[in-house]
C-alpha positions in Angstrom: 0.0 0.0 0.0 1.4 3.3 -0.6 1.8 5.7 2.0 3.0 9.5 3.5 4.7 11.1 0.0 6.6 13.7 2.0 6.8 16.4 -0.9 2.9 15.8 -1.9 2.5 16.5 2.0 4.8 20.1 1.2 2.9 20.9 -1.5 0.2 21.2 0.2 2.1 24.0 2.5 3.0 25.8 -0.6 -0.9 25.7 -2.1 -2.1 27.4 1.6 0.7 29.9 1.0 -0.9 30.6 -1.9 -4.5 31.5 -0.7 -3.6 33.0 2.3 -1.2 35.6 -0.3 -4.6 36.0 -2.2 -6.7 37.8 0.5 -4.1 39.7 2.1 -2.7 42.4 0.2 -6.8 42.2 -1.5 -8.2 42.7 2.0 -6.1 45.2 3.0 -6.8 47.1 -0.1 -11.0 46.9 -0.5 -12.1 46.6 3.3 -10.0 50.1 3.9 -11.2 51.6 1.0 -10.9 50.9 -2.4 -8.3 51.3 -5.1 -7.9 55.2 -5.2 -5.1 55.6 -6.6 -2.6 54.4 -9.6 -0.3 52.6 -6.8 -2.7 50.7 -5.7 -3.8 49.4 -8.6 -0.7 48.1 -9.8 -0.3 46.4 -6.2 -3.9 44.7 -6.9 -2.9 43.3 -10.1 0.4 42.0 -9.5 -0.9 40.2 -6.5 -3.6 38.8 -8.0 -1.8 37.9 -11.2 0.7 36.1 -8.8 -2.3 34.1 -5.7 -5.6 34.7 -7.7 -6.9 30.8 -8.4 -4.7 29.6 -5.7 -7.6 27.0 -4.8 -7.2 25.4 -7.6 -3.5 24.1 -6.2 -6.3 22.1 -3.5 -7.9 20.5 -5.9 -5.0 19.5 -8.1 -3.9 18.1 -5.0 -6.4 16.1 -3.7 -6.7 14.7 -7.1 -2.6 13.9 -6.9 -3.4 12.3 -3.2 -6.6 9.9 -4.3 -4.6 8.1 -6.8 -0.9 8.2 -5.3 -2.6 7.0 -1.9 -6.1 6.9 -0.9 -7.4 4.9 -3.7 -5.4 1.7 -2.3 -7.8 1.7 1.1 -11.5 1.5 -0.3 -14.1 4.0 -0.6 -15.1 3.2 3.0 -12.0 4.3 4.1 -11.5 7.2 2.0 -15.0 8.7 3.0 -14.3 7.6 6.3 -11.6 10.2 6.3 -13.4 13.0 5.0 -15.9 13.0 7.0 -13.5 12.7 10.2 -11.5 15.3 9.0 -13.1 17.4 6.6 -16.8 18.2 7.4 -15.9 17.7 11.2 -13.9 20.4 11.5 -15.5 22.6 8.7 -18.9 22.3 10.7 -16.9 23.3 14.1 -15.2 26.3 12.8 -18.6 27.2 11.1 -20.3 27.4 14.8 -17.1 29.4 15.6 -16.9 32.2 12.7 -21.3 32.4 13.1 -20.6 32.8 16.9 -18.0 35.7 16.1 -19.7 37.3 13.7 -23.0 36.8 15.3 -23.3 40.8 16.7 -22.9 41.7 12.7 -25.5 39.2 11.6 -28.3 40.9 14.3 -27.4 44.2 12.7 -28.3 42.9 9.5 -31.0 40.6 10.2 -32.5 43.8 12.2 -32.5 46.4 8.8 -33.5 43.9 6.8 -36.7 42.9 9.3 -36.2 39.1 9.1 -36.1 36.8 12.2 -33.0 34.7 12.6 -31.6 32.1 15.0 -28.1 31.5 15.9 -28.4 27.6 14.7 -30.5 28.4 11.7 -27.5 31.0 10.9 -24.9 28.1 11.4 -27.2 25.7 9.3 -27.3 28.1 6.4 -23.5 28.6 6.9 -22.6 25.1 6.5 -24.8 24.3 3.7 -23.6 27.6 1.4 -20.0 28.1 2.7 -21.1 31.4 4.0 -19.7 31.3 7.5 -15.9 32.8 5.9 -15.3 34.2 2.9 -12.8 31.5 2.1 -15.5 28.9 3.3 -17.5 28.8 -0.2 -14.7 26.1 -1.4 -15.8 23.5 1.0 -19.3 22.4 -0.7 -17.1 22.5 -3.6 -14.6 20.0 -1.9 -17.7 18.0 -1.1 -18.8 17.4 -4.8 -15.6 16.3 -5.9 -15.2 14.1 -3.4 -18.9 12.6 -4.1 -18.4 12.2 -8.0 -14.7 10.9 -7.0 -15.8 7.1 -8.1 -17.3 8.0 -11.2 -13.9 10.3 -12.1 -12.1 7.1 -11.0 -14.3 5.0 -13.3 -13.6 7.3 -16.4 -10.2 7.0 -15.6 -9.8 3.3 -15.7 -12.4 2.8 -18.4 -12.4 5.9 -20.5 -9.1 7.6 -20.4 -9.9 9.9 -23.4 -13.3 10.9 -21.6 -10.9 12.3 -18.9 -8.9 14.4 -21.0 -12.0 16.1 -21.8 -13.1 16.4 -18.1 -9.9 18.2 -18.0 -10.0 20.9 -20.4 -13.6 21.7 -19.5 -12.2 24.8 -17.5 -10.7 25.9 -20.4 -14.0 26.8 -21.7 -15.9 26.8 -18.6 -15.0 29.5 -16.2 -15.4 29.9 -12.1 -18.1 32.1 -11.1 -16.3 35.1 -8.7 -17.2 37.4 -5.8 -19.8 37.5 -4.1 -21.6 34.5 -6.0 -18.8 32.1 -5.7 -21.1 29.1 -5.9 -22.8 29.3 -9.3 -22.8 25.7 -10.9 -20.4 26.6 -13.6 -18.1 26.8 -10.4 -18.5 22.8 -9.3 -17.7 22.4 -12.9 -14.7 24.5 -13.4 -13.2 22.5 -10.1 -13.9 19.1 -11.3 -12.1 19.5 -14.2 -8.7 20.4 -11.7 -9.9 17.7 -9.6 -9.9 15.2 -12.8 -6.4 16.8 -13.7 -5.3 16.0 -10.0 -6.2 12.2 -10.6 -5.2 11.6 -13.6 -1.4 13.5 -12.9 -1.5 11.0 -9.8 -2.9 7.7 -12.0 0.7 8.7 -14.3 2.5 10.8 -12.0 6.3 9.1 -12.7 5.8 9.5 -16.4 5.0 13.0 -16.2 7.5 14.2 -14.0 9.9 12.6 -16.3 8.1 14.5 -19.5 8.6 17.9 -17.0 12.1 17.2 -16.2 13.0 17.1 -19.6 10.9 20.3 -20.9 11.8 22.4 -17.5 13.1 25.7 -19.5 10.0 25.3 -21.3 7.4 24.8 -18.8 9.0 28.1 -17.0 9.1 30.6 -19.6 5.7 29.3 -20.5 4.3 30.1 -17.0 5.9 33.2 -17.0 4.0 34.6 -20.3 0.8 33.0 -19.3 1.6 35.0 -15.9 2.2 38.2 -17.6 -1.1 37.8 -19.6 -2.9 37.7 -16.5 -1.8 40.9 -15.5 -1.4 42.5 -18.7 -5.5 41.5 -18.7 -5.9 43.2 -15.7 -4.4 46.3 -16.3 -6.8 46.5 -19.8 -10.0 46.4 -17.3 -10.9 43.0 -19.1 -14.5 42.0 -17.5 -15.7 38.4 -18.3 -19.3 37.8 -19.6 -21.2 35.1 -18.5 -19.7 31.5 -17.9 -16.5 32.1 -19.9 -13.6 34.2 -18.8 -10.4 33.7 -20.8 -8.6 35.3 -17.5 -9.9 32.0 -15.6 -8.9 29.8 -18.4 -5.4 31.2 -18.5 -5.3 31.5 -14.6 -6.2 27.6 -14.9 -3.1 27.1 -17.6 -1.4 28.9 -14.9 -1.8 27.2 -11.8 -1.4 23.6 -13.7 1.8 25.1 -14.7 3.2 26.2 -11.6 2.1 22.8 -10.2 3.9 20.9 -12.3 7.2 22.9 -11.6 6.8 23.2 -8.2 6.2 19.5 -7.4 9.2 18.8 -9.4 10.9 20.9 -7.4 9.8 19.3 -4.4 10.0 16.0 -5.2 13.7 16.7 -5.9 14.8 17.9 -3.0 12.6 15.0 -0.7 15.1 12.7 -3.0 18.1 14.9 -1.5 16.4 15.0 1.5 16.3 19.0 1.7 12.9 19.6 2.2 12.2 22.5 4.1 10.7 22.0 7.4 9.5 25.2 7.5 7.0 24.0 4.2 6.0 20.6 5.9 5.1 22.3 9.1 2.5 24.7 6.8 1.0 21.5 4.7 0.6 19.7 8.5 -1.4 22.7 9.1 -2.9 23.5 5.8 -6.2 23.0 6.9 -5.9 25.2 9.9 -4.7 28.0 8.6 -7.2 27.7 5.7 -9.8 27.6 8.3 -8.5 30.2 10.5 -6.5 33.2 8.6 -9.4 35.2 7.3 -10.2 35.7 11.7 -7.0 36.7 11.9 -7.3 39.1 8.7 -10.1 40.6 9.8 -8.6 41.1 13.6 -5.7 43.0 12.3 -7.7 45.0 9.7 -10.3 46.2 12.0 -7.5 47.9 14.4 -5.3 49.5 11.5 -8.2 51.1 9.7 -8.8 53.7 11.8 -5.0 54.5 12.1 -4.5 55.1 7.8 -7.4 56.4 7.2 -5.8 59.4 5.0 -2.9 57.3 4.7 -3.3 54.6 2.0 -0.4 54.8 0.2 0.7 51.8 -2.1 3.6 52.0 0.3 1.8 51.5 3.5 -1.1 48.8 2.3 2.2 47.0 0.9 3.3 47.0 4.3 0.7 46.4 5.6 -0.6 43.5 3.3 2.9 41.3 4.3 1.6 42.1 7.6 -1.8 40.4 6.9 0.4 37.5 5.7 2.3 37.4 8.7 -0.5 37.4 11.0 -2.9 35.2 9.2 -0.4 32.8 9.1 1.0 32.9 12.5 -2.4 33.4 14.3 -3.5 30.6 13.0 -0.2 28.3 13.2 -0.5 29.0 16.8 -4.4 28.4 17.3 -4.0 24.9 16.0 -0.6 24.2 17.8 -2.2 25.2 21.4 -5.7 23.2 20.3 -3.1 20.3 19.6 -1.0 20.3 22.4 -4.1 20.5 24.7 -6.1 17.6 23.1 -3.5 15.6 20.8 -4.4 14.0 17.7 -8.5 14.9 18.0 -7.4 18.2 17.4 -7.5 17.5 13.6 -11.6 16.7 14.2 -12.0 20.7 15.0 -9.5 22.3 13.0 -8.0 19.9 10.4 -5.0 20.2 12.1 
């Protein structure tokens, strides 16, 4: 049976690093103000040219995991798993973001006249991903793992049926704020799911193929990578279900995967990875969880201190420092819940 893959587990450290860097230069930026001035503008596209899509590295991931490890233990196993630690600690940290938000809820509840209850608020949270921000991608998680047999049977059965499932993002693009959850979103993240798998089903043959095309594969990413920006700073605006920025971001983030793991699996085989990036995919979870709180915490006390102040200089500063924080808040949430209840800590915050 095969077991722990030590730079899969990294990887996973360098995906969160990834989404936390996607909300905090952009939440420093729009819940302070807004982009008022040519500095920040250019700050908002390269960061987003660099973290937007990060999600995707999750579910390119989890795809890579199925078929390098779980799909060896049995679907009772596997959804065993999830349900231990996945939904388990989703629906705990849902009670714990309603419960701290639960003042701002009344306020709105009260101007808009309705009636609400704290567990119909948590209900509604879990089922739509609202209790977060970040939350929406769990329901999305969800489906892929629920359609994981059938990807599994197309892989087995119909290989060529898969490559299709894979370029369906291509043409098919992620809804985006604030209705994350539109259907053509499931469908965009199966297709990086199906990606995930089938990279895992042939993983040795294609990290050969990307050893041998590395100069390639780089320069590549880094014109796709310049696209994305370019895009931004031409105002382009996607209409309906397509967006050729998504498809490129998807390109992108399949690109930078690729690399990356090669990367990673190289230096597991010189045994140089860095603890510093295993420590992050232990906690991966956690800090996905967690680092909008901390965000939020740090936003909240700065704003009144720039207001009159936001220059590209100090949201840059301050944006690393939303990094930082989210990060580190988090980190030490799930080390103190750890230490204090041991391994049933990764039932409440996937730790």
């Amino acid at each position: 049976m095969k077991g722990y893959i030590q730079h899969l587990h990294a990887f996973r450290g360098f995906a969160i690093l990834n989404i936390v860097g996607a909300h905090a230069w952009s939440f420093m930026i729009f819940w302070t103000g807004g982009l008022d001035s040519k500095g920040l503008e250019w700050l908002f596209h390269l960061t987003e040219s660099v973290f937007h899509g990060g999600t995707l590295y999750f579910a390119i991931i989890s795809g890579v995991l199925f078929s390098q490890v779980l799909a060896e233990r049995g679907w009772r196993a596997f959804y065993q798993s999830k349900m231990l630690n996945v939904l388990l600690p989703y629906i705990f940290v849902t009670i714990l973001m309603t419960a701290a938000y639960w003042q701002y809820y009344l306020e709105n509840a009260q101007q808009s006249g309705q009636n609400i209850t704290f567990w119909g608020s948590v209900g509604a949270n879990i089922v739509a991903g609202t209790g977060s921000i970040q939350f929406w991608y769990i329901p999305v998680l969800f489906v892929l793992f629920v359609i994981t047999p059938l990807l599994s049977l197309i892989q087995r059965n119909w290989p060529w049926l898969m490559w299709g499932v894979m370029a369906v993002p291509l043409v098919i693009s992620r809804s985006t704020f604030p209705d994350f959850l539109a259907v053509q979103t499931f469908v965009y993240f199966i297709g990086a799911y199906a990606l995930g798998i089938f990279l895992g089903e042939h993983y040795k043959t294609i990290m050969e193929h990307v050893k041998q095309h590395i100069g390639a594969l780089v320069t590549l990413a880094i014109l796709v990578t310049l696209t994305i920006g370019l895009q931004y700073v031409w105002q382009y605006q996607p209409d309906g279900f397509y967006s050729s920025r998504q498809s490129l971001v998807y390109v992108q983030k399949v690109l930078v995967c690729l690399l990356v793991l090669h990367w990673l699996k190289a230096c597991e085989n010189e045994q140089t990875l860095p603890n510093w990036l295993m420590t992050l995919g232990t906690y991966a979870f956690s800090i996905y969880f967690l680092h909008v709180l901390y965000i939020g915490f740090l936003i909240i006390n700065i704003q009144p201190l720039i207001e009159g102040h936001r220059t590209v200089e100090v949201i840059s500063a301050l944006g690393l420092a939303n990094y930082i924080v989210g990060i580190a808040g988090s980190l030490l949430t799930a080390w103190i819940v750890k230490k204090l209840i041991g391994r049933h800590a990764r039932k409440l915050l996937g730790a």
